[in-house]
C-alpha positions in Angstrom: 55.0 85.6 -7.1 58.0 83.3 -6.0 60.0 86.1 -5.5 57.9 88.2 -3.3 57.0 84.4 -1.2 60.9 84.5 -0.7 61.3 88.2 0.3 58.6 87.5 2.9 60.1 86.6 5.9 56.7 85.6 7.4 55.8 83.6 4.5 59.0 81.2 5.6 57.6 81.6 9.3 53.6 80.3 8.0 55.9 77.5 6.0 57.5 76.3 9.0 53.9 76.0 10.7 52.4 74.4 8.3 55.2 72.1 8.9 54.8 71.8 12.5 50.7 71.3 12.1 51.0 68.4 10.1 53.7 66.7 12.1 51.9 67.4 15.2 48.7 65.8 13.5 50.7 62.8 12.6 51.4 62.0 15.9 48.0 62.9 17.3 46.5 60.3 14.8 49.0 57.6 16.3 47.8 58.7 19.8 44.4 58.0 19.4 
């Protein structure tokens, strides 16, 4: 299952904005 996670180029792309999300969370919360 790694493997295919590795060869999936979109898989690296969902990584990324999973990333993003909970960055972009972290500094809503600190907005507020």
């Amino acid at each position: 299952m790694k493997k295919e996670l590795k060869e999936n180029p979109s898989y690296e792309i969902t990584k990324k904005d999973i990333i993003l999300e909970k960055n972009g969370n972290q500094k809503n919360k600190k907005n507020i």
